[in-house]
C-alpha positions as CSV (number, residue, x, y, z in Angstrom):
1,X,-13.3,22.1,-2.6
2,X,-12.7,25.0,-0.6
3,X,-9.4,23.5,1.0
4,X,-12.0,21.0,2.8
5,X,-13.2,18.6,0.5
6,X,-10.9,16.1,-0.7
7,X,-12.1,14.0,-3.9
8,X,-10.7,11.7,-6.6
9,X,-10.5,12.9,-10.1
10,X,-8.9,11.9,-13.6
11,X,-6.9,14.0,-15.7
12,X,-5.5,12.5,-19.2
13,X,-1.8,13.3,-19.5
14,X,-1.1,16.3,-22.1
15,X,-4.4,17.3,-21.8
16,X,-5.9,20.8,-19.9
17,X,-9.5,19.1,-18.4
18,X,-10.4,16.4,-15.7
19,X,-13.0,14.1,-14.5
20,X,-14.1,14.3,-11.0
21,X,-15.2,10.7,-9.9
22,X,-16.7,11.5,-6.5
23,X,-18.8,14.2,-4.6
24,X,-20.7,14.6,-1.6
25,X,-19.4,15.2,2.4
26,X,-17.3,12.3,2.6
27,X,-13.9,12.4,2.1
28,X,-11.7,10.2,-0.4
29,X,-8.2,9.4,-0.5
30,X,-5.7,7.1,-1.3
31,X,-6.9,5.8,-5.4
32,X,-4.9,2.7,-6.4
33,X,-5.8,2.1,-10.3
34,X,-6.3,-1.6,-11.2
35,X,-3.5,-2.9,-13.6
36,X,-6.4,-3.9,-16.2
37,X,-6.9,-0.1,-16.3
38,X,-11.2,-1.1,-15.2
39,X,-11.2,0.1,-11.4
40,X,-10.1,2.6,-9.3
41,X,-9.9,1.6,-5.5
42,X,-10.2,4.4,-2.9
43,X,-10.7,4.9,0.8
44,X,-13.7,7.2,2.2
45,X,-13.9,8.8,5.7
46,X,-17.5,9.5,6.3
47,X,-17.1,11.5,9.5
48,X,-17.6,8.3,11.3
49,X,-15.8,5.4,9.8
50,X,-13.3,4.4,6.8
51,X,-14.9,2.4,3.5
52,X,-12.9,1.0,1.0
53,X,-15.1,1.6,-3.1
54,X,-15.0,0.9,-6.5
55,X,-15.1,2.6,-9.3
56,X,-14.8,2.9,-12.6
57,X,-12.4,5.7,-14.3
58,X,-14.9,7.3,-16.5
59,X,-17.0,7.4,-13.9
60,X,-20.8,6.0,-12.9
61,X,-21.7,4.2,-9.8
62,X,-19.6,3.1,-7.0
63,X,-19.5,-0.2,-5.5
64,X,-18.3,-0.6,-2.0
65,X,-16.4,-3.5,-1.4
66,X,-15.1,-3.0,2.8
67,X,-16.4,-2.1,5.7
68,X,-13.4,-0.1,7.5
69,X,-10.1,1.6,6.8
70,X,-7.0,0.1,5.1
71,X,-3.6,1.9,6.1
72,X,-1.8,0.8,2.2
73,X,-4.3,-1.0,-0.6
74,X,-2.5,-2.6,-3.3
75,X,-3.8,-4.8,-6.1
76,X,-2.9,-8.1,-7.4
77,X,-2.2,-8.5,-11.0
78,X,-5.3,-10.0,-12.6
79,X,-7.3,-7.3,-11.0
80,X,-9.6,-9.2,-9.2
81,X,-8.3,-8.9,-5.4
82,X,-6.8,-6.3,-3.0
83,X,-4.3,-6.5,-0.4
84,X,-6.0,-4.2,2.3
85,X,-3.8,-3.2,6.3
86,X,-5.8,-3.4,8.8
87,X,-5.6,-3.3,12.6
88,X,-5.8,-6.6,12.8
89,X,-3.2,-7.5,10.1
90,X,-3.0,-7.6,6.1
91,X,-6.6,-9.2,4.5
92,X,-6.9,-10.0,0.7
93,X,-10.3,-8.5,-0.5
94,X,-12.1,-9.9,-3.3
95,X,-13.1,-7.5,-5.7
96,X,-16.1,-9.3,-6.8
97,X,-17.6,-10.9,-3.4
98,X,-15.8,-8.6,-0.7
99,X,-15.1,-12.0,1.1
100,X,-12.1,-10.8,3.5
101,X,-9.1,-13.5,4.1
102,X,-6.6,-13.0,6.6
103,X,-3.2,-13.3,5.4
104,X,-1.0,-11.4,8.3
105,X,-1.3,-11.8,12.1
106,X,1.2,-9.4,13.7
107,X,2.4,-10.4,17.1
108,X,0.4,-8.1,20.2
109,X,2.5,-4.1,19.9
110,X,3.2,-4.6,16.2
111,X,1.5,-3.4,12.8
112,X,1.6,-4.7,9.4
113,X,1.1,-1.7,6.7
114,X,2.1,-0.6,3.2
115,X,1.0,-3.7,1.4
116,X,2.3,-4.2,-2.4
117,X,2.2,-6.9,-4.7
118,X,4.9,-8.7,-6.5
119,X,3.7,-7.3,-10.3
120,X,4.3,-10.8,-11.5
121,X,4.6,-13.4,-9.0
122,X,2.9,-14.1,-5.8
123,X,4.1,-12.4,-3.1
124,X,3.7,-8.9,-0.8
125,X,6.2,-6.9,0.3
126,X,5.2,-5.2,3.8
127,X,6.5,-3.2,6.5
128,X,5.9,-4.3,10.1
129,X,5.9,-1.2,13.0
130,X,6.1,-1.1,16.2
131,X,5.0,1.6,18.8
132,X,8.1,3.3,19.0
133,X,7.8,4.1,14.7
134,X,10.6,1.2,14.3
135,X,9.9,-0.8,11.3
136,X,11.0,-3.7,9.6
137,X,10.6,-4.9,5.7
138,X,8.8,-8.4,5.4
139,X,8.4,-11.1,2.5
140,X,5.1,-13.0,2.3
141,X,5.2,-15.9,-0.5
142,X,1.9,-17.1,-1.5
143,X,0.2,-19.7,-3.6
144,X,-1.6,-19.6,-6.8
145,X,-4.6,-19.3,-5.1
146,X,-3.1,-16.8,-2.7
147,X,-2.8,-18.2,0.7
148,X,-0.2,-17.7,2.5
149,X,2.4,-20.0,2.0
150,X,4.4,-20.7,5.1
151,X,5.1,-17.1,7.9
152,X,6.2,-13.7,6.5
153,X,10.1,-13.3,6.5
154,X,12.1,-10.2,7.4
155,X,14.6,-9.1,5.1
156,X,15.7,-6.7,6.9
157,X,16.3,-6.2,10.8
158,X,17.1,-2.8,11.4
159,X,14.6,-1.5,13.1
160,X,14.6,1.7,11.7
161,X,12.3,4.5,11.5
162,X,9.7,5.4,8.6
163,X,7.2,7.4,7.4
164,X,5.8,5.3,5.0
165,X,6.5,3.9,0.9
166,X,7.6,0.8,-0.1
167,X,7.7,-0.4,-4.1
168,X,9.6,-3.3,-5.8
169,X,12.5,-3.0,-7.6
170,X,13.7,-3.8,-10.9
171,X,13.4,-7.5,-11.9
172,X,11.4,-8.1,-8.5
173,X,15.3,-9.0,-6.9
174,X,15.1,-5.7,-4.4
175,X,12.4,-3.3,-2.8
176,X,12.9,0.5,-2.4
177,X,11.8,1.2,0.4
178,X,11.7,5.1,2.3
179,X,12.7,4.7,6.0
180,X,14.6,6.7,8.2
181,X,17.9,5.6,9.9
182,X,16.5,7.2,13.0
183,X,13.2,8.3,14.5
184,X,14.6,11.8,15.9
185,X,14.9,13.9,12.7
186,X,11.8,14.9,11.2
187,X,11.6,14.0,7.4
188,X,14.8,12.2,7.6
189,X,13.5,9.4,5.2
190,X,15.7,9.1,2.3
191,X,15.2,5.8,-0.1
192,X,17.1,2.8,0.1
193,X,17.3,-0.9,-2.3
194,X,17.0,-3.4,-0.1
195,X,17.8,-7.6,-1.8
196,X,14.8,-9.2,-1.6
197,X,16.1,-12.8,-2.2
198,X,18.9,-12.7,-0.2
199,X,19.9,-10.9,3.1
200,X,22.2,-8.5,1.8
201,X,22.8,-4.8,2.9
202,X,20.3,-2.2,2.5
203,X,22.0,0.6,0.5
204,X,20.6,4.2,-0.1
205,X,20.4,5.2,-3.0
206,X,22.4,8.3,-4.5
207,X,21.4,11.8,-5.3
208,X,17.9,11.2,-3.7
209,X,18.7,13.2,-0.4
210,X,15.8,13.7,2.6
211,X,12.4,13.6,2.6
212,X,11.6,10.8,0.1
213,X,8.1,9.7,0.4
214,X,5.9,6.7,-1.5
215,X,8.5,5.3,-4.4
216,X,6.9,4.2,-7.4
């Protein structure tokens, strides 16, 4: 609205009109659908303070469901919890109570962002930063009820700059992650496979050139 008001909105595919979900002097960002199709997660900045709502795609009420700001939300597969960044480290939110677990603890300097669940098994894929903008990719496994099972492991150790986007692969057996081979050129972020099971070399991946942002 007026190059000022950011909202989320709905618009079927082939079709000319749209839903706007949300209104008012806040400002939303960032929707992540649920894979049930039920729920659209989304951040708002109130002029104060980041929240993290509900809501559902044909509109109604929203629900909030956390108090502050996640830098990356991604949802588990039965819908039901959310993988939130924050300051502190990666929480799982529950959908249904709010109840905030702690699942990442990055050592003092570092930040863990750009949280995204395995589609089928469970595990996140993150990126770990430092104050400089270098990064690292890291694997955390999980149990069924989705504690964390064991530390996070790199898979890859670079260091390397980026700007942001992670997604997995084909077959869950790599990541494609945008990062920068260095942190002096501005949109120097191409996207590269990286093996996710094994510790094989990170490749870029053809044709795709600079500025790549947010694979999906």
């Amino acid at each position: 609205e007026n190059h000022d008001k950011w909202h989320i909105y709905v618009k079927p595919v082939a079709a000319a009109n749209y839903l706007q979900l949300t209104r008012g002097d806040g400002q939303e960002s960032y929707p992540k659908w649920s894979p049930d199709g039920q729920w659209i997660a989304f951040q708002r900045w109130d002029g104060k303070k980041w929240q993290t709502f509900l809501m559902s795609p044909i509109g109604g009420n929203e629900r909030k469901i956390h108090e502050g700001g996640c830098a990356g939300l991604s949802w588990f597969s039965d819908s039901k919890e959310l993988a939130c960044a924050t300051r502190s480290g990666i929480v799982l939110i529950s959908t249904e109570t709010g109840e905030a677990k702690q699942l990442t603890s990055p050592p003092k300097g570092r930040f863990d962002g750009e949280p995204v669940f395995s589609p089928e098994n469970p595990q996140l894929l993150f990126v770990r930063t430092g104050q400089s903008s270098d990064a690292d990719l890291f694997l955390l496994e999980l149990n069924p009820d989705l504690s964390p099972r064991g530390n996070p492991r790199a898979i890859t150790t670079k260091h390397i700059g980026t700007e942001g986007g992670v997604a997995w692969g084909h077959e869950e057996n790599e990541a494609i992650w945008s990062a920068s081979l260095t942190t002096d050129e501005v949109s120097a972020e191409t996207l590269f496979r990286v093996p996710v099971g094994n510790n094989g070399p990170m490749q870029p991946i053809p044709f795709i050139g600079l500025g790549a942002f947010d694979p999906a």
